[in-house]
C-alpha positions in Angstrom: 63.3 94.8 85.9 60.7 91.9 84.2 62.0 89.1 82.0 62.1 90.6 79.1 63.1 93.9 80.0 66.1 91.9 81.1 66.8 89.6 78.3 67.0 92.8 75.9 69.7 94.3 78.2 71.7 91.2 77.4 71.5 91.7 73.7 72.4 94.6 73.7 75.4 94.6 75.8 76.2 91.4 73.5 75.8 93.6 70.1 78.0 96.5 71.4 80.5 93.6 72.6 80.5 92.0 69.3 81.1 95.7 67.7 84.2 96.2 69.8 82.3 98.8 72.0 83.2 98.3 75.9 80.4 98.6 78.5 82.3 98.9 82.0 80.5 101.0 84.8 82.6 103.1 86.4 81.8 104.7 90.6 82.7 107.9 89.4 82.0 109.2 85.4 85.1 112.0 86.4 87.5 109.2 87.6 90.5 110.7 86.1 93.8 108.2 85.2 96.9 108.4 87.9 100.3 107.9 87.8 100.9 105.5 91.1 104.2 104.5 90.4 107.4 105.2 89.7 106.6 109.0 91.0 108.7 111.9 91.8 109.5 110.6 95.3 109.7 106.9 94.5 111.9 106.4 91.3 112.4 103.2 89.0 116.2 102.9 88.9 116.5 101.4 85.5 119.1 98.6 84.1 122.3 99.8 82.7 122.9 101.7 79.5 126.2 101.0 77.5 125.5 105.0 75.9 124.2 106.1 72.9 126.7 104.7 70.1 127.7 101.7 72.5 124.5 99.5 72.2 125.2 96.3 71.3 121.6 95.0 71.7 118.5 95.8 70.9 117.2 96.9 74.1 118.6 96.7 77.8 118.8 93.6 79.8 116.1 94.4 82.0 112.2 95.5 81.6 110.2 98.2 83.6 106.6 98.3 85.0 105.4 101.4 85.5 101.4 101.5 87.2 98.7 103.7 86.3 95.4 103.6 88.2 91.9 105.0 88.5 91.2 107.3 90.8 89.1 107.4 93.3 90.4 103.7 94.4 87.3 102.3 93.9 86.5 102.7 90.2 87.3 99.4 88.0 89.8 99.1 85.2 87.9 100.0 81.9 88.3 97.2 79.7 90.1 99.6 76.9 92.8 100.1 79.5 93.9 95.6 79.0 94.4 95.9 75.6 98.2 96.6 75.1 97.5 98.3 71.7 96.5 101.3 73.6 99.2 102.2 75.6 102.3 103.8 74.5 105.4 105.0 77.1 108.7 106.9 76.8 111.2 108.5 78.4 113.0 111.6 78.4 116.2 112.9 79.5 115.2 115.8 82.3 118.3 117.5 81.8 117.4 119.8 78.9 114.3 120.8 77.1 113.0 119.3 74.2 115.2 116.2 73.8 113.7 113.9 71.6 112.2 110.8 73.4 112.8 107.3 73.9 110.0 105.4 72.9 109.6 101.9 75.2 108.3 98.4 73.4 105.0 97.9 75.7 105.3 94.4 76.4 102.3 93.2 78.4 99.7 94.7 80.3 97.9 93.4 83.8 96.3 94.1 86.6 96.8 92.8 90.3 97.8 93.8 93.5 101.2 95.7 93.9 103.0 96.8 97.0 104.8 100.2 95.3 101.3 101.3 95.1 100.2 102.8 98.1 98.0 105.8 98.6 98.9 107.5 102.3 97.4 107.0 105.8 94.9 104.7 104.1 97.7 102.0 104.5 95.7 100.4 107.6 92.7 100.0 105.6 94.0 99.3 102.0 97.6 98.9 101.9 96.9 98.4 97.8 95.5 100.2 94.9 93.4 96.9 93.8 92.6 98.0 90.8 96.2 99.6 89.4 97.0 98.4 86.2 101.2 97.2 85.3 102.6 98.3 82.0 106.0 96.1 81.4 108.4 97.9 78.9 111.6 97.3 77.2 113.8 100.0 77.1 115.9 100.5 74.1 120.0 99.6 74.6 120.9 103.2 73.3 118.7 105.4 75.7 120.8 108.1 77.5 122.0 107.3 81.3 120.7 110.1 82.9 117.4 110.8 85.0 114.1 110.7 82.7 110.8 112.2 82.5 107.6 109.6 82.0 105.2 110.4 79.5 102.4 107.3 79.4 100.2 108.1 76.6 96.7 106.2 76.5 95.6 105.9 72.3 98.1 108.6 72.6 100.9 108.1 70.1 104.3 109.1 71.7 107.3 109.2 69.3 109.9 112.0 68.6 107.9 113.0 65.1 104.6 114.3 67.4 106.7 115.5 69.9 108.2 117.5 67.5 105.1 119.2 65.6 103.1 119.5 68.9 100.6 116.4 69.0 102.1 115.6 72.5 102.9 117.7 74.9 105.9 115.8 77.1 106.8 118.8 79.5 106.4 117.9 82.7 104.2 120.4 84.9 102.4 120.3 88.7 100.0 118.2 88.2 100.6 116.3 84.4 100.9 113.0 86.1 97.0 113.0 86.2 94.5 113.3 83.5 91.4 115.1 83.2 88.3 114.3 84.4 86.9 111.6 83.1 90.0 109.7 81.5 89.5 106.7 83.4 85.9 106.8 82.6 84.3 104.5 80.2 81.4 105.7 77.8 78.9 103.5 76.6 79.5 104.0 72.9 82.8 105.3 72.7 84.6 103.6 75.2 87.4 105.8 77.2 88.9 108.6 75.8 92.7 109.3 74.8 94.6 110.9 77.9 98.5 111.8 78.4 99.9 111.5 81.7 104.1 112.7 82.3 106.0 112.7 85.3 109.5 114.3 86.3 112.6 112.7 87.2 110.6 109.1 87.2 113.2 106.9 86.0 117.2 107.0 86.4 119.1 105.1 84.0 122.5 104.5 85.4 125.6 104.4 83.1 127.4 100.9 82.2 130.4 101.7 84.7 128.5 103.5 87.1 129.1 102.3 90.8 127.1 99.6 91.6 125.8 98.8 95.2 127.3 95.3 94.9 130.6 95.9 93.4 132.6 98.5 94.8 134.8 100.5 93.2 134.8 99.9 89.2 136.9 101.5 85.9 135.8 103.3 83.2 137.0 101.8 79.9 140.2 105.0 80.4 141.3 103.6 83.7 139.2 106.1 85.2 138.0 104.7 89.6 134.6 105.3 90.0 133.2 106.5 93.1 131.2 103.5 95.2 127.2 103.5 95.5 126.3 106.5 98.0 123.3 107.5 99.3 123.1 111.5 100.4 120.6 111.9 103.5 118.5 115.2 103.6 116.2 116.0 106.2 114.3 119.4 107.6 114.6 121.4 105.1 111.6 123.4 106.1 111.3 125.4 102.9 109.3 128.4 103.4 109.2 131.7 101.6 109.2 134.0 104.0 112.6 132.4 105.3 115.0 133.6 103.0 117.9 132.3 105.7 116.3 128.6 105.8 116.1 129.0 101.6 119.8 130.1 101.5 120.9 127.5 103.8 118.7 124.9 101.4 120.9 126.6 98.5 123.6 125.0 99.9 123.2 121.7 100.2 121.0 121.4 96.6 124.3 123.1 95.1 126.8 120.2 96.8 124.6 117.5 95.2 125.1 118.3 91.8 129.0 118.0 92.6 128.5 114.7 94.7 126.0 113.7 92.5 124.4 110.8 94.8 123.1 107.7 93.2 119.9 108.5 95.1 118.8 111.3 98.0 116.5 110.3 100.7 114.9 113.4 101.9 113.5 112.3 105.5 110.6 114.8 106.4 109.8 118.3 107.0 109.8 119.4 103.3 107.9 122.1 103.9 107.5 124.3 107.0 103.8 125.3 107.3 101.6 123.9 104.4 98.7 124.3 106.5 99.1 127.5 108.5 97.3 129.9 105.7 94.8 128.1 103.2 95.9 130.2 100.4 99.5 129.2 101.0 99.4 126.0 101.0 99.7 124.8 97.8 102.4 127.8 97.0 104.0 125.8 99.7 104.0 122.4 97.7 104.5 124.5 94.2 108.1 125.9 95.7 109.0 122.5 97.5 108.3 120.6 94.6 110.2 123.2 92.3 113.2 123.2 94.3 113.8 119.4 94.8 112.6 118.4 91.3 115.1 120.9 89.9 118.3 118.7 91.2 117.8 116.4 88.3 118.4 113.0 90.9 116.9 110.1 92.5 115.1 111.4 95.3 112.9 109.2 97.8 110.5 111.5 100.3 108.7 110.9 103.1 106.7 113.8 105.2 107.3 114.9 108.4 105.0 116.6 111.5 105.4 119.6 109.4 104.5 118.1 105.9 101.0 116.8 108.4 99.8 120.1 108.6 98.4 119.8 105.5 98.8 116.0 104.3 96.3 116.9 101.2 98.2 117.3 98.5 101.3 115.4 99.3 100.2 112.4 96.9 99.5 114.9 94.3 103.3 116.4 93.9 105.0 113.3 95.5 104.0 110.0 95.6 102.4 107.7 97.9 103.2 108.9 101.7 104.7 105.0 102.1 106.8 103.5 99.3 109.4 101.0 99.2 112.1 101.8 96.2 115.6 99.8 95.1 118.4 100.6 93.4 120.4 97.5 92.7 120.4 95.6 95.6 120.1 98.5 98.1 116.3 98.8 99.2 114.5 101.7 101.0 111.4 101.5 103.0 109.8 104.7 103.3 106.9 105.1 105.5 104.9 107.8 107.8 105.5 107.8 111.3 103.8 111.0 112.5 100.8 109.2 112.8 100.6 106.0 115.1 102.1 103.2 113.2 99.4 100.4 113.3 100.2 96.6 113.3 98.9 96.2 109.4 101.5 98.8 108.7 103.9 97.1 110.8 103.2 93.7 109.1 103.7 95.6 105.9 107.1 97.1 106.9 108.4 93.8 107.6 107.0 92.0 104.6 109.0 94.6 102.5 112.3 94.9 104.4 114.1 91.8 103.1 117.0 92.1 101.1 116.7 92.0 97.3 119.6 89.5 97.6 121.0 88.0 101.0 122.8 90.1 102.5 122.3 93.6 100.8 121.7 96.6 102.5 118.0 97.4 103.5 117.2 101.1 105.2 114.2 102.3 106.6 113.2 105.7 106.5 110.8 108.0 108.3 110.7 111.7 110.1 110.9 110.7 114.1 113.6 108.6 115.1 112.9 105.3 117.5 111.5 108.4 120.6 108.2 106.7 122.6 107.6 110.5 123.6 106.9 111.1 119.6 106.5 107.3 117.8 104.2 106.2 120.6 104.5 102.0 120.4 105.5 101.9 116.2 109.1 102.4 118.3 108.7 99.2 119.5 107.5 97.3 116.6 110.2 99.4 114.1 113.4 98.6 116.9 112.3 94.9 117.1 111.9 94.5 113.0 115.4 95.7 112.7 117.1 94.1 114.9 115.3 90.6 114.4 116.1 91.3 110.5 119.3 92.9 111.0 118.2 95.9 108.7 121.3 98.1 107.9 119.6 101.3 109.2 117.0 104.0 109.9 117.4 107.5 108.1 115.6 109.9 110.4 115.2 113.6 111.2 113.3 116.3 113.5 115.6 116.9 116.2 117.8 118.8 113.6 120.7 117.2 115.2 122.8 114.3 114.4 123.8 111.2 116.0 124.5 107.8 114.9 124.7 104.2 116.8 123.2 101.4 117.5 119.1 100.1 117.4 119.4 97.7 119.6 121.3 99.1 122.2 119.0 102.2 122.1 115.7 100.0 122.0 117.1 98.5 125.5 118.2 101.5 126.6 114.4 102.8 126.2 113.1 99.8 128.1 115.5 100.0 131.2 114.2 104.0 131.3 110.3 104.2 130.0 109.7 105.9 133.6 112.2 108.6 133.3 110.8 109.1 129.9 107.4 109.0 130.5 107.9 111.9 133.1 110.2 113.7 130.9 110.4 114.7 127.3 113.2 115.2 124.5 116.0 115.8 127.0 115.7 113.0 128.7 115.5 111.3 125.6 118.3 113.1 124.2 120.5 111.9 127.0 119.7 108.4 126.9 120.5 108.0 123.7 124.2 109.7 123.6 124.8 107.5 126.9 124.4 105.0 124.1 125.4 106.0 120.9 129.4 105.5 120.4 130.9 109.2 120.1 134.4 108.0 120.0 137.2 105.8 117.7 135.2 107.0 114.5 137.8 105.5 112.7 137.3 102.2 113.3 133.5 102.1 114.8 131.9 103.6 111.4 134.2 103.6 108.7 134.0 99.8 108.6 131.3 98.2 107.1 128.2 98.7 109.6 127.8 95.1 111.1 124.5 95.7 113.0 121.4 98.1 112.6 121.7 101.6 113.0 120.3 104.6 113.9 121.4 107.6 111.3 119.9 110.4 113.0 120.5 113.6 110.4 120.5 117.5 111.5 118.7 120.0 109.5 119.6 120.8 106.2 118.1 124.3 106.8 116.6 125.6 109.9 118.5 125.9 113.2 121.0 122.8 113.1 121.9 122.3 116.1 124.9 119.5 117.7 124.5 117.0 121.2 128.3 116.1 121.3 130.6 119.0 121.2 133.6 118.1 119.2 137.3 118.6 119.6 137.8 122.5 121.1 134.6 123.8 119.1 131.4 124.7 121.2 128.1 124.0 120.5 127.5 127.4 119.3 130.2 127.2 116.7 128.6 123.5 115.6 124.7 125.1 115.0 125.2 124.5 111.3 123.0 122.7 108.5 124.2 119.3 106.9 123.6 116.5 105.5 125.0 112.9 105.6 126.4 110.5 103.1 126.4 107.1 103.4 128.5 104.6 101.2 127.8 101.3 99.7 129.7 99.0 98.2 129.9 95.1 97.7 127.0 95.5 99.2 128.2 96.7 102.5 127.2 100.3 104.1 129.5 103.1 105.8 128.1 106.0 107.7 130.7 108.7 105.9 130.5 111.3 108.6 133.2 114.0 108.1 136.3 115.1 109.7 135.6 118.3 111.2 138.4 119.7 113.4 140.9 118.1 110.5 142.8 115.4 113.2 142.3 113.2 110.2 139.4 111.4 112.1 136.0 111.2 111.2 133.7 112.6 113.4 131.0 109.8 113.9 127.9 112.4 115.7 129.2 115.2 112.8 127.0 115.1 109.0 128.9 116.3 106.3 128.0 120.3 106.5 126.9 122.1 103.8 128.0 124.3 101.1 131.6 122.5 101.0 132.1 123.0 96.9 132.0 126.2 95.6 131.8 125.9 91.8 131.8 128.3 89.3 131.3 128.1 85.4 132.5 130.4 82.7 130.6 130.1 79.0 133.0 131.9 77.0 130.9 133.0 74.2 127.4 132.5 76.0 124.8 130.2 74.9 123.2 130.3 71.8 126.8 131.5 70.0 127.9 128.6 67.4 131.4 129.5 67.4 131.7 129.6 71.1 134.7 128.6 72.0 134.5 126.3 74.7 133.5 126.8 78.7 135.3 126.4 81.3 133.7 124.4 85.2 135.9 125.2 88.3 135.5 124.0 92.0 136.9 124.8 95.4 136.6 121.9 97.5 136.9 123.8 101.1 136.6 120.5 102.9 139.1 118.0 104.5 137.4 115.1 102.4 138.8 114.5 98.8 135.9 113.9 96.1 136.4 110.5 93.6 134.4 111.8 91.2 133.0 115.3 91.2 130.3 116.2 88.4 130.6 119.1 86.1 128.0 119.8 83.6 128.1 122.4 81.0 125.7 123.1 78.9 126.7 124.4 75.2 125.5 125.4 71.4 126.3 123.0 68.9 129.8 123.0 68.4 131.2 124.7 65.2 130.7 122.8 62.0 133.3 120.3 61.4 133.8 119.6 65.3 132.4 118.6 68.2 132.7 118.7 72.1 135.7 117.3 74.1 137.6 117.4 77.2 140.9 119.2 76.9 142.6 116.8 78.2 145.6 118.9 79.4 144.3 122.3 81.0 144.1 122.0 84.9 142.7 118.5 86.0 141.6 117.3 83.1 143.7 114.7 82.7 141.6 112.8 85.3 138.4 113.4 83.9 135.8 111.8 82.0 132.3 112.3 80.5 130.3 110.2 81.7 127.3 111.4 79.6 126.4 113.4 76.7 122.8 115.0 75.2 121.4 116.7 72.8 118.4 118.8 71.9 119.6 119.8 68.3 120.6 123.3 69.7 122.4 122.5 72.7 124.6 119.9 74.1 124.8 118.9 78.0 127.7 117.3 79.4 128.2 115.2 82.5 132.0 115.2 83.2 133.5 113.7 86.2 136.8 114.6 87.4 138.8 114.2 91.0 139.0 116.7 93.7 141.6 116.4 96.4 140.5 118.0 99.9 141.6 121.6 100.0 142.1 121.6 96.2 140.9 123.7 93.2 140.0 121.9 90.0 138.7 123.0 86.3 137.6 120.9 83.6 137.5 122.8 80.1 135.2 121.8 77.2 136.3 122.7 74.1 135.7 122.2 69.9 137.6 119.1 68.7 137.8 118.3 65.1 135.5 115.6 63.9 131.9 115.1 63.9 129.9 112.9 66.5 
């Protein structure tokens, strides 16, 4: 280009910077605008929410950042996209359609490097999305505690008045946490275009007197205990179609966490059983996956497993970056992929992020193949090393579908003194090694204190051919090849494995997950939905299991009560008297209710929800 060729480039670009038009070249004139974080499988939990009515500020003590990106990688922020003018963000409870949102105060915009946003198995090469962009909100005091959608809306007004006539569409869907082609494209006149971008179940607001990780058990204004911080532990689920056993066992486990109603899942690998074996099938595979977990309406951190690698494609799509690290109160998890080998950048990166949020506070790890040299090659080494040199609480890990729990460091020497006999030999040997290690005795008083040194928390199946190493009391093994899950709880910031009590001797089995399908709820709508004199509905449980339940969710969900009255606990049928709600929404045609109520082991309990007179 000559001189003056040159000279009259720069006048121009001055004249359309001086009329407010943005000249930014993009890499790719289809770069389309991202969601990187908070995604499905790597929540915000949000500050606490005093409950609509209850606010006593104007918004809650503690702002948000949610990231946004271009994508591919390598395309720039567009200017447009650093004026905070243009962005708009709500939330929006995902427990019922069409409840008006909660429009956020966008308080500043920037760019700059940020650990939660991590793309996959590109971890070794970029560990960062360099050119994500943080949007910090305020979220108003009276916002609903309950898990929310994300809508982020780019010159694309979001408040309950365009949600309601149609300007925005805020249902979440596969695939609405990208925009179209060309949103985070810049054109040389007009600049970037508006886009919408939602996610599902993106940010949990607790409730004021919810459990918190650091404060054990709390009351509810009534006097009512609240259960302490757990953590429920899912791995294998394997879900697959043309397995209607493994999807019935899967049943179970999604129907138990709606009455334990975790503070946040950890879902350890295997989602899926084949996503790669048939082309076609794959993406039905992440649709059904992705339909089932999302459905539960909780907290849920993911990472994939050898059977999620068969077809590692779309995984970022429906879920999130393959490594994450996510925190709710002082309780941190560090997700990361282990099928492939774990390189010393991703190492470096582990470690960087596994520090407590505040000393002493719990800090797990989570991944598909436990600390095994025959599957983790040398990551075993690093991964056993960092926790024990950090005293991390504990690993969350999968794939033998069996379930044993005990300590790193003893296992990590245990590997050493044997990397012959496991070199020549495979799972068994490893298998054996480690319950020559693992303490299978004394549950009581070996994990029901507060776990005092890093720990291996190996989970069986929650689906497909669960399987047991330690036989316990007189049951075989045969009669132990069920599905489960585990539970872990946390409070003043202090972790117990809570394994259950199978053979009833009123011990805890340490090597024995909570199985599945313990609560067996049922839920009668007297006058069925959409009937505005109904006259109440009634939520009944049969807790099968030798473990009593603090504080088991109902939900019901009801017309709008007759006129002159609203919803209430009867205080006096069954149970009731024990119960609470915790929280309450509506759509304008429909109320949902989160009650909570106590369940003794062996017990039946009901909750009824009736009209009270009044209005609310």
């Amino acid at each position: 280009m000559d001189k003056k060729r040159t000279i009259k480039s720069i006048v121009i670009i001055a004249a359309f910077a001086a009329a407010g038009i943005y000249v930014v070249s993009t890499v790719d004139t289809n770069a389309t605008a991202t969601i990187v974080y908070p995604r499905f499988g790597s929540p915000i939990r949000g500050p606490f929410s005093p409950g609509p009515g209850l606010n006593t500020t104007t918004y809650l003590e503690e702002p948000i950042t949610v990231w946004v990106a271009p994508e591919p990688s390598s395309s720039p922020i567009p200017a447009q996209w650093l004026e905070k003018a243009n962005w708009y963000v709500a939330l929006l409870p995902a427990v019922i359609p069409n409840v008006n949102c909660t429009p956020l105060l966008v308080e500043n915009v920037f760019t700059g490097k940020n650990q939660l946003v991590l793309f996959g198995g590109g971890l070794d090469v970029n560990p960062t999305i360099p050119t994500a962009l943080g949007i910090t909100c305020r979220i108003p005091a009276d916002v609903v505690p309950v898990i929310h959608n994300l809508a982020i809306g780019f010159k694309t007004p979001i408040t309950p008045a365009r949600q309601k006539d149609g300007s925005v569409n805020l249902t979440p869907a596969i695939g609405s946490w990208r925009g179209p082609p060309g949103s985070a494209s810049s054109n040389i006149i007009t600049g970037n275009s508006p886009f919408l971008l939602v996610e599902r179940n993106a940010v949990s607001i607790p409730w004021i007197h919810d459990a918190r990780s650091s404060g054990g058990l709390i009351t509810t204004p009534g006097g009512k205990a609240v259960k302490p911080f757990t953590i429920m532990h899912v791995t294998d689920t394997h879900y697959y179609a043309d397995n209607p056993n493994w999807l019935g066992n899967n049943s179970l486990w999604e129907a138990d966490s709606q009455v334990i109603a975790p503070d946040v899942i950890v879902l350890s690998g295997d989602l899926m059983e084949g996503p790669g074996d048939e082309e076609a099938g794959s993406a039905a595979q992440y649709d059904m996956a992705y339909s089932r977990v999302s459905a539960l309406g909780l907290p849920i951190v993911l990472v994939s497993g050898n059977h999620d690698n068969r077809n590692l494609g779309l995984w970022k799509h429906y879920f999130g970056p393959l490594n994450s690290v996510t925190w709710f109160d002082d309780v941190k998890i560090v997700g990361f992929d282990n099928y492939m080998p774990v390189g010393s950048s991703t190492l470096n990166w582990i470690a960087s992020e596994a520090t407590p949020i505040v000393p002493g506070a719990p800090v797990f790890l989570t991944c598909h193949y436990n600390i095994d040299p025959s599957y983790f090659q040398s990551g075993w080494i690093g991964i056993g090393d960092l926790m024990v040199d950090k005293n991390l609480t504990g690993i969350l890990v999968g794939h033998t579908h069996s379930d044993l729990v005990g300590s790193v460091g003893k296992l990590r020497d245990a590997i050493f003194n044997n990397v012959n006999t496991l070199v020549e030999g495979g799972e068994d040997e490893y298998m054996a090694i480690l319950t020559s290690v693992l303490e299978t005795t004394n549950a009581t008083t070996s994990y029901l204190r507060p776990i005092q040194e890093p720990q291996i928390l190996m989970t069986r199946t929650a689906a497909k051919n669960g399987d047991t190493i330690v036989p316990v009391g007189n049951f075989t093994n045969a009669q132990l090849r069920y599905s489960g899950y585990r539970l872990i709880d946390v409070s003043t910031n202090h972790a117990s494995n809570y394994t259950y009590d199978l053979d009833g001797d009123g011990v805890r089995d340490p090597q024995v997950c909570f199985p599945v399908g313990m609560f067996r709820v049922s839920l009668v709508d007297d006058a069925g939905l959409g009937s505005l004199n109904s006259s109440g509905s009634t939520w009944t449980m049969n807790n099968t299991g030798n473990e009593a339940l603090r504080a088991a969710r109902a939900t019901f969900l009801l017309p709008n009560a007759p006129a002159g009255h609203h919803w209430a606990l009867n205080q006096t049928f069954g149970d009731g008297a024990d119960a609470y709600i915790r929280a309450q929404v509506t759509n304008g045609t429909h109320w949902w209710i989160d009650a909570r109520v106590p369940a003794a082991r062996r017990s039946v309990v009901s909750l009824r929800i009736e009209p009270a007179s009044g209005c609310r």
